[in-house]
C-alpha positions as YAML, in Angstrom:
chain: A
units: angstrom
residues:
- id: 1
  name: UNK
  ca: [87.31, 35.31, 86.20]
- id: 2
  name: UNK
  ca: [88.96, 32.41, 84.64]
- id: 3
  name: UNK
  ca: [92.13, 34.48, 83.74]
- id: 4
  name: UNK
  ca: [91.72, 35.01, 87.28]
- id: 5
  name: UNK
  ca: [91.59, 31.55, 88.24]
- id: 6
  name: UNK
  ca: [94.44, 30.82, 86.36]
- id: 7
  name: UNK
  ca: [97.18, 34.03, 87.54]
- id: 8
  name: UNK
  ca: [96.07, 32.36, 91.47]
- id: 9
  name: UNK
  ca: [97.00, 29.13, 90.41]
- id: 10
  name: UNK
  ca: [100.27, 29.96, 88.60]
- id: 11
  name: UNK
  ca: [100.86, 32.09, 91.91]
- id: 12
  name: UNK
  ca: [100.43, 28.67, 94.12]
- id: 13
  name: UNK
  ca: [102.27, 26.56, 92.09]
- id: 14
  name: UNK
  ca: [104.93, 29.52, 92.17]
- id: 15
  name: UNK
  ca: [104.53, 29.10, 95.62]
- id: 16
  name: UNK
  ca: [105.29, 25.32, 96.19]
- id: 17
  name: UNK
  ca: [108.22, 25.33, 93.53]
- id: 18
  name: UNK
  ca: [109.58, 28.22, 96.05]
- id: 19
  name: UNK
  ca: [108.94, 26.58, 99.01]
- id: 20
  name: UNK
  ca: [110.70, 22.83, 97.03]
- id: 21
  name: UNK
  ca: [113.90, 24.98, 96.93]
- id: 22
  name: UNK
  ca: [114.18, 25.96, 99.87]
- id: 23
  name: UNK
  ca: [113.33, 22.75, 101.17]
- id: 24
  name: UNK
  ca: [116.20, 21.22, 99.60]
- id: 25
  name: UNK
  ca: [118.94, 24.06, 100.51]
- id: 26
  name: UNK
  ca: [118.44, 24.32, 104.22]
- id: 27
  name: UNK
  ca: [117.85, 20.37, 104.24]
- id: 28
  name: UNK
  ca: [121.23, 19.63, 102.20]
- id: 29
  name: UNK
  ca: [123.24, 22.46, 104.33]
- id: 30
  name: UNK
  ca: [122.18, 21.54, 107.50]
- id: 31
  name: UNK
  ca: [123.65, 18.01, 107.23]
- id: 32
  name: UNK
  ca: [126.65, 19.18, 105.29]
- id: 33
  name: UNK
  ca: [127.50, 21.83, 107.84]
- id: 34
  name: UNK
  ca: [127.49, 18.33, 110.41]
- id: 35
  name: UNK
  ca: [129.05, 16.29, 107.86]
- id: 36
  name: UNK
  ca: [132.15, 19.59, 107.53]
- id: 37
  name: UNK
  ca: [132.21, 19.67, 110.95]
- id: 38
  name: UNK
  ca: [133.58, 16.22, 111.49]
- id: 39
  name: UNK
  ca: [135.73, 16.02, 108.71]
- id: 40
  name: UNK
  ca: [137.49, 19.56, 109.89]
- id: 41
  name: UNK
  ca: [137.97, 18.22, 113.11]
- id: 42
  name: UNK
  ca: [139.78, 15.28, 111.76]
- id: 43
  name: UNK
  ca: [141.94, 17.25, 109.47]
- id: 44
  name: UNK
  ca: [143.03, 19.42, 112.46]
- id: 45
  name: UNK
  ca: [143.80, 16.24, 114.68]
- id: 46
  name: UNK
  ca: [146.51, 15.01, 111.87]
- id: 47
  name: UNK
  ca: [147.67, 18.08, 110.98]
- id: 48
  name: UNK
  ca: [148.47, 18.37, 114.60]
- id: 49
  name: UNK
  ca: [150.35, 15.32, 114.93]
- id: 50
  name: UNK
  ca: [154.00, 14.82, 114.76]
- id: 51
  name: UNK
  ca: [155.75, 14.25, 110.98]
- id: 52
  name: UNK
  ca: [154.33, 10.90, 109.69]
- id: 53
  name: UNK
  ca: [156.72, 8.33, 110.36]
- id: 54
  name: UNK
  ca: [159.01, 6.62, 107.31]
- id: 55
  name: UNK
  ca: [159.79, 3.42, 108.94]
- id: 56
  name: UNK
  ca: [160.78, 0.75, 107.01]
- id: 57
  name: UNK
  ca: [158.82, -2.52, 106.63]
- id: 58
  name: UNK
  ca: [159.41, -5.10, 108.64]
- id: 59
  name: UNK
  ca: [160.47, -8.86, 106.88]
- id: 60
  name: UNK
  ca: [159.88, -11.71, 108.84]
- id: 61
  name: UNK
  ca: [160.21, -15.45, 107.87]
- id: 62
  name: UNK
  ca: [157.16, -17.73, 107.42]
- id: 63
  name: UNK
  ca: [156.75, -20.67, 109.38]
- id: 64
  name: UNK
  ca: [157.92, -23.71, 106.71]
- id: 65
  name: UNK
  ca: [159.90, -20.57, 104.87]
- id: 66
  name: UNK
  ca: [159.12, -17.72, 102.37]
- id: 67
  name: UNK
  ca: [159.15, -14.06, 103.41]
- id: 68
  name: UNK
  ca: [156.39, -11.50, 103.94]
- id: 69
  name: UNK
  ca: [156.71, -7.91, 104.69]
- id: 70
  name: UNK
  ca: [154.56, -6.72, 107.29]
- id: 71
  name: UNK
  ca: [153.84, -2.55, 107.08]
- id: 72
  name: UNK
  ca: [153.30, -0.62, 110.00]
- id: 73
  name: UNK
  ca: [149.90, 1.35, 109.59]
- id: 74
  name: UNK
  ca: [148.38, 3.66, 111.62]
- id: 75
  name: UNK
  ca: [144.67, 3.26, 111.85]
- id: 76
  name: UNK
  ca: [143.76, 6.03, 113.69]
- id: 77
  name: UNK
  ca: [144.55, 8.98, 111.28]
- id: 78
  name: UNK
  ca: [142.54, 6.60, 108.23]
- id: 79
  name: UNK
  ca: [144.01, 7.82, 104.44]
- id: 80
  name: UNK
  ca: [144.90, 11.40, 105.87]
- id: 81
  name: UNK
  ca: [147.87, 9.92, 108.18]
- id: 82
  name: UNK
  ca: [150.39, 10.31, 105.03]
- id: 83
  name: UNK
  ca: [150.85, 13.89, 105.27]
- id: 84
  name: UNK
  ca: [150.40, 16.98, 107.97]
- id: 85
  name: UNK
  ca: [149.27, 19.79, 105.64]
- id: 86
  name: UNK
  ca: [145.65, 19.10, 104.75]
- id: 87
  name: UNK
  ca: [143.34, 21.72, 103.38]
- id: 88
  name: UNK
  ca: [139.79, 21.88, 103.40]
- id: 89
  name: UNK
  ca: [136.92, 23.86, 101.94]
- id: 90
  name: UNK
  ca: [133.15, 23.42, 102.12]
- id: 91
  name: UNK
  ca: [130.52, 25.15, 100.00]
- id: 92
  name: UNK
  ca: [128.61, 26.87, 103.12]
- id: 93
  name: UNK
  ca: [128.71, 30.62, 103.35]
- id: 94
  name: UNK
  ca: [130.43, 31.59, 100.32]
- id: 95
  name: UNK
  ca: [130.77, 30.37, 96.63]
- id: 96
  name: UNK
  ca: [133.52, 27.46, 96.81]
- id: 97
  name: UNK
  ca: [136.20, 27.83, 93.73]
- id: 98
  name: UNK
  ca: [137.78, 24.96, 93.13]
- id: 99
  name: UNK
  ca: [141.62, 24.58, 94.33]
- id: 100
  name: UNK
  ca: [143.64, 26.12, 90.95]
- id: 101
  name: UNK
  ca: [146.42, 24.22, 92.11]
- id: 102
  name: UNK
  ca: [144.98, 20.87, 91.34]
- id: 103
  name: UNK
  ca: [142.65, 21.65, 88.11]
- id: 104
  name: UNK
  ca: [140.67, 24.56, 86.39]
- id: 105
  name: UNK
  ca: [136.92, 23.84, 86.98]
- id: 106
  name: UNK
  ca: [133.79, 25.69, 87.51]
- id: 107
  name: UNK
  ca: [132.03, 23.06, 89.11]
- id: 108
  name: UNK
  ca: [131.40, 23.22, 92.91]
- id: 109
  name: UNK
  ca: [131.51, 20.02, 95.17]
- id: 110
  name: UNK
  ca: [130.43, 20.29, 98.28]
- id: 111
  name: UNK
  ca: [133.70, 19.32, 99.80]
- id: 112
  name: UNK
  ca: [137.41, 19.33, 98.97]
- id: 113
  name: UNK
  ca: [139.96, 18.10, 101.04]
- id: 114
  name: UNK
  ca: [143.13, 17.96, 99.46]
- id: 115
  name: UNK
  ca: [147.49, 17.40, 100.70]
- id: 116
  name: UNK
  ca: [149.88, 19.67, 98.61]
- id: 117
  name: UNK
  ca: [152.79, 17.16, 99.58]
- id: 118
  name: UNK
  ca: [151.12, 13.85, 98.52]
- id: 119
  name: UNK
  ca: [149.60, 15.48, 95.76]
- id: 120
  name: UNK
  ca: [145.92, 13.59, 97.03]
- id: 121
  name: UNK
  ca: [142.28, 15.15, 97.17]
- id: 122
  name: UNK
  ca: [139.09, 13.92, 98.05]
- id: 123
  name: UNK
  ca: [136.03, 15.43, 96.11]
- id: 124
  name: UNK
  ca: [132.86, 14.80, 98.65]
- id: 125
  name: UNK
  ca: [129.59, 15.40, 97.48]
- id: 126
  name: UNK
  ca: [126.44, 15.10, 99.60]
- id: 127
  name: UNK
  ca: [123.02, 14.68, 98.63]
- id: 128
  name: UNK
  ca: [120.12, 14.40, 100.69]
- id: 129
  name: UNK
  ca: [117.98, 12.35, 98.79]
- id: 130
  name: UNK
  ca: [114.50, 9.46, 99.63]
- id: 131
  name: UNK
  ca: [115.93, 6.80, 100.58]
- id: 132
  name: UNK
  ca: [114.64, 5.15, 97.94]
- id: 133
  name: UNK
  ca: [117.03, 6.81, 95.59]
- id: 134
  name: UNK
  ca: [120.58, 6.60, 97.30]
- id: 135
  name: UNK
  ca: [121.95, 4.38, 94.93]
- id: 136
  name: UNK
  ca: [120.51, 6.63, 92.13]
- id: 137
  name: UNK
  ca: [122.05, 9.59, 93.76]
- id: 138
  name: UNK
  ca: [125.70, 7.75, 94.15]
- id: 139
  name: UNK
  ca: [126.13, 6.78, 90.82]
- id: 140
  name: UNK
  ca: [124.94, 10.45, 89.38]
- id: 141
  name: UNK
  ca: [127.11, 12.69, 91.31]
- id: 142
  name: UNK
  ca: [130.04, 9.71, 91.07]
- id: 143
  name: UNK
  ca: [129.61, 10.66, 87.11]
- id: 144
  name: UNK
  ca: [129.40, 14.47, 87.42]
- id: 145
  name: UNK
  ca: [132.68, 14.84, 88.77]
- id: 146
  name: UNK
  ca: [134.77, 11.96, 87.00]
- id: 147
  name: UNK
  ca: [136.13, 14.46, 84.43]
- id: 148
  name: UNK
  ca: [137.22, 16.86, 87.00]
- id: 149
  name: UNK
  ca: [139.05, 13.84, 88.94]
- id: 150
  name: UNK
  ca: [140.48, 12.67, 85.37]
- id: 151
  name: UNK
  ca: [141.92, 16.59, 84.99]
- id: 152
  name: UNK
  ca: [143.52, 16.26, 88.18]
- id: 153
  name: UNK
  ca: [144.80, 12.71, 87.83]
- id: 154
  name: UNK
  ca: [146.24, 14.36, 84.68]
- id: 155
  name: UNK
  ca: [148.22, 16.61, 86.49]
- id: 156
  name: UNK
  ca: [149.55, 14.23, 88.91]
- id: 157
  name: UNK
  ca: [147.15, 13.77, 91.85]
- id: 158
  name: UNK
  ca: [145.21, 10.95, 92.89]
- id: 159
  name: UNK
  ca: [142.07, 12.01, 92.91]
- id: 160
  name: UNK
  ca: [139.37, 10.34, 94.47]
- id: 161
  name: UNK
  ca: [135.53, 11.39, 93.87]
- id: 162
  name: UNK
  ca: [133.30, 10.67, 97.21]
- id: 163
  name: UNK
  ca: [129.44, 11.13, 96.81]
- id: 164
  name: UNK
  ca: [127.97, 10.35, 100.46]
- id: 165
  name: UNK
  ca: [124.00, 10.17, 101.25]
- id: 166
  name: UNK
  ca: [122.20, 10.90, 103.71]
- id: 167
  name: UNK
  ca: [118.33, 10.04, 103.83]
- id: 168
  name: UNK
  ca: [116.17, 12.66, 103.94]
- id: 169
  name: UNK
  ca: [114.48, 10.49, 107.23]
- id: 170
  name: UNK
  ca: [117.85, 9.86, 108.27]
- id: 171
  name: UNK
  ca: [118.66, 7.11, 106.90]
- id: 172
  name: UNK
  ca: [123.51, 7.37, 107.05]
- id: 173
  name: UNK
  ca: [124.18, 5.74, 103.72]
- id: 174
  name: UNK
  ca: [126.79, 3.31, 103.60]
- id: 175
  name: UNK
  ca: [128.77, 6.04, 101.22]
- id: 176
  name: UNK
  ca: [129.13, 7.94, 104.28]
- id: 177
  name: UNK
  ca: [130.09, 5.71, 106.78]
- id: 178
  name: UNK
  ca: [133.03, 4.27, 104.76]
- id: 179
  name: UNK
  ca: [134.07, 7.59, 103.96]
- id: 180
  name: UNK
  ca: [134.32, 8.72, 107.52]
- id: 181
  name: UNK
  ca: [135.89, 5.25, 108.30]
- id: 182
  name: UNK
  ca: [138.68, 5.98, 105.34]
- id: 183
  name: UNK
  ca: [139.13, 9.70, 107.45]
- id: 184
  name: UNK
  ca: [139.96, 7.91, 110.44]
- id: 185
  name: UNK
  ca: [136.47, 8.35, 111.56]
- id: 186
  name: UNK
  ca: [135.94, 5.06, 114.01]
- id: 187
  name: UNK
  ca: [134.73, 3.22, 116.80]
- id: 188
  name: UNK
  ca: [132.78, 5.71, 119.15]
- id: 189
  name: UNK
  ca: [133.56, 8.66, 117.29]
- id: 190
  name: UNK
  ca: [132.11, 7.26, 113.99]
- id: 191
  name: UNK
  ca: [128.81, 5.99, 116.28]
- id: 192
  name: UNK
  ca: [128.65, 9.87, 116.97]
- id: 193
  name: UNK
  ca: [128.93, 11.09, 114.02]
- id: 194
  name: UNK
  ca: [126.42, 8.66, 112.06]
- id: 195
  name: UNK
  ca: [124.11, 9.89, 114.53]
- id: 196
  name: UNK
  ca: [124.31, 13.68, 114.58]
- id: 197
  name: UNK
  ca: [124.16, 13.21, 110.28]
- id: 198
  name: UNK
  ca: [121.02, 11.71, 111.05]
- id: 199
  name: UNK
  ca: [119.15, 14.10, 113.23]
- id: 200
  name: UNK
  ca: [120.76, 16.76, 111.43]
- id: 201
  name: UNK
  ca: [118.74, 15.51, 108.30]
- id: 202
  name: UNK
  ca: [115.41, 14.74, 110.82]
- id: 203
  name: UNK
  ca: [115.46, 18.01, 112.38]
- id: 204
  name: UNK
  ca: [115.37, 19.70, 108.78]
- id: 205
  name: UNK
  ca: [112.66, 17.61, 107.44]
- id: 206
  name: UNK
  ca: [111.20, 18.63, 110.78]
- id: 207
  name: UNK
  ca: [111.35, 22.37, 110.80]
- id: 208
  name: UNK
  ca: [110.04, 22.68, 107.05]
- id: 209
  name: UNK
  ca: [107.33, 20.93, 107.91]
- id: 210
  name: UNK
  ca: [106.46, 23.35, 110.39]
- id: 211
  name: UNK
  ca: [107.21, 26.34, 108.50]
- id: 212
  name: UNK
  ca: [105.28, 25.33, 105.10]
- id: 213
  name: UNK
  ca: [102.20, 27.22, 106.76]
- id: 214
  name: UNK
  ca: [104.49, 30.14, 107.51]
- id: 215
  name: UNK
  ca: [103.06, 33.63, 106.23]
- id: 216
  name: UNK
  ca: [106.41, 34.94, 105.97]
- id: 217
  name: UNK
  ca: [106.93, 31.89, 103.22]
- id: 218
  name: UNK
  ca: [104.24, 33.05, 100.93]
- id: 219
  name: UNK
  ca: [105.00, 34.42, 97.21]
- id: 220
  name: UNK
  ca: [103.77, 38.52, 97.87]
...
C-alpha cells in the first residue's frame, strides 16, 4: 500500500510539473505572438516607405558665434528608418535557426530582426516572468545572448541584445516599452500596444487557471 502511496504521488507531482510547462509555453507565446505582431507591422510600414533620405546636415551659426550641426531625424520610423529591407523571424510555429548570414549559433531568441544593408540586428527575448523578478529576468537573458551579439559584432554588425518583460499579471516592463519606442512604436500606437501585451499576458494567466481542473490535462 505504501509503494502504492508513493507511484500516486510521483503520478501528481508528474502531474503539476506537466501542467508548470505548459503553463509557461502558452503564457510566454501568447504575449510573444502580440509582441511579433506589432513589431511585423512596423517592419512592413518602413519597408514600405520611400528610400531613406541622405540629406546632408544642416550648419547654422550660434547666437554670440560657434557652429552646430543640426541632423534631420525622422522619429516616426524609430532605429529601423536607416534602411528598407528588414527581416524578421519569431520562434512561433516552427523551430527558429538563427540568420547564417550574421553568425553560426544554436541558440534560439525569440525574435530577430535584422537589415542586410546596415549590417544591424536586434536579438529580442521575452520572458514572462512575477513581477517580482523582471529585473532578474533582464539581466539573465541580457547575459545568455552577449556571446552571440559579440560573434556578430565580430563579423561586422551592430548587434544589439533586447530582453523585454512582461508580468505574468500584466505588468509592460519598462524593457518593452523602450524597445517599441526605439521601433518607432509611439504616441497612440505605443498606448495600444502596451495594452494588448498586457491582456495578452492576463488572459493566459486566466485560461490556465480555468483549465488546471481540466480532465483532458491529467497524466493517463
Amino acid at each position: 500500500e505504501r509503494e502504492g502511496e508513493r507511484g500516486e504521488r510521483r503520478g501528481e507531482e508528474q502531474e503539476e510539473i506537466i501542467y508548470v510547462v505548459i503553463h509557461v509555453i502558452i503564457w510566454h507565446n501568447q504575449v510573444l505572438q502580440c509582441l511579433a505582431a506589432v513589431l511585423e507591422s512596423r517592419r512592413m510600414s518602413v519597408n514600405a516607405l520611400p528610400p531613406p533620405s541622405r540629406r546632408p546636415a544642416t550648419t547654422f551659426v550660434r547666437e554670440g558665434g560657434g557652429q552646430a550641426t543640426l541632423t534631420t531625424t525622422r522619429p516616426e520610423t524609430g532605429q529601423l528608418g536607416g534602411a528598407r529591407d528588414w527581416k524578421m523571424l519569431a520562434d512561433l510555429g516552427q523551430k527558429l535557426r538563427f540568420p547564417a548570414e550574421i553568425a553560426t549559433s544554436n541558440l534560439r531568441p525569440d525574435l530577430v530582426l535584422w537589415s542586410a544593408s546596415l549590417k544591424q540586428v536586434y536579438i529580442v527575448e521575452l520572458t514572462v516572468p512575477w513581477e517580482s523578478a523582471v529585473e532578474e529576468a533582464y539581466e539573465r537573458k541580457k547575459l545568455r545572448y552577449a556571446d552571440l551579439a559579440a560573434d556578430a559584432q565580430q563579423r561586422g554588425w551592430k548587434a544589439k541584445v533586447c530582453p523585454v518583460e512582461v508580468g505574468c499579471r500584466g505588468f509592460v516592463a519598462t524593457s518593452t516599452s523602450r524597445l517599441l519606442r526605439e521601433m518607432g512604436v509611439r504616441g497612440k500606437a505605443h498606448r495600444q500596444a502596451v495594452k494588448d501585451l498586457s491582456r495578452a499576458a492576463e488572459k493566459g494567466s486566466q485560461w490556465l487557471w480555468i483549465k488546471r481542473k481540466d480532465s483532458a490535462w491529467a497524466v493517463g
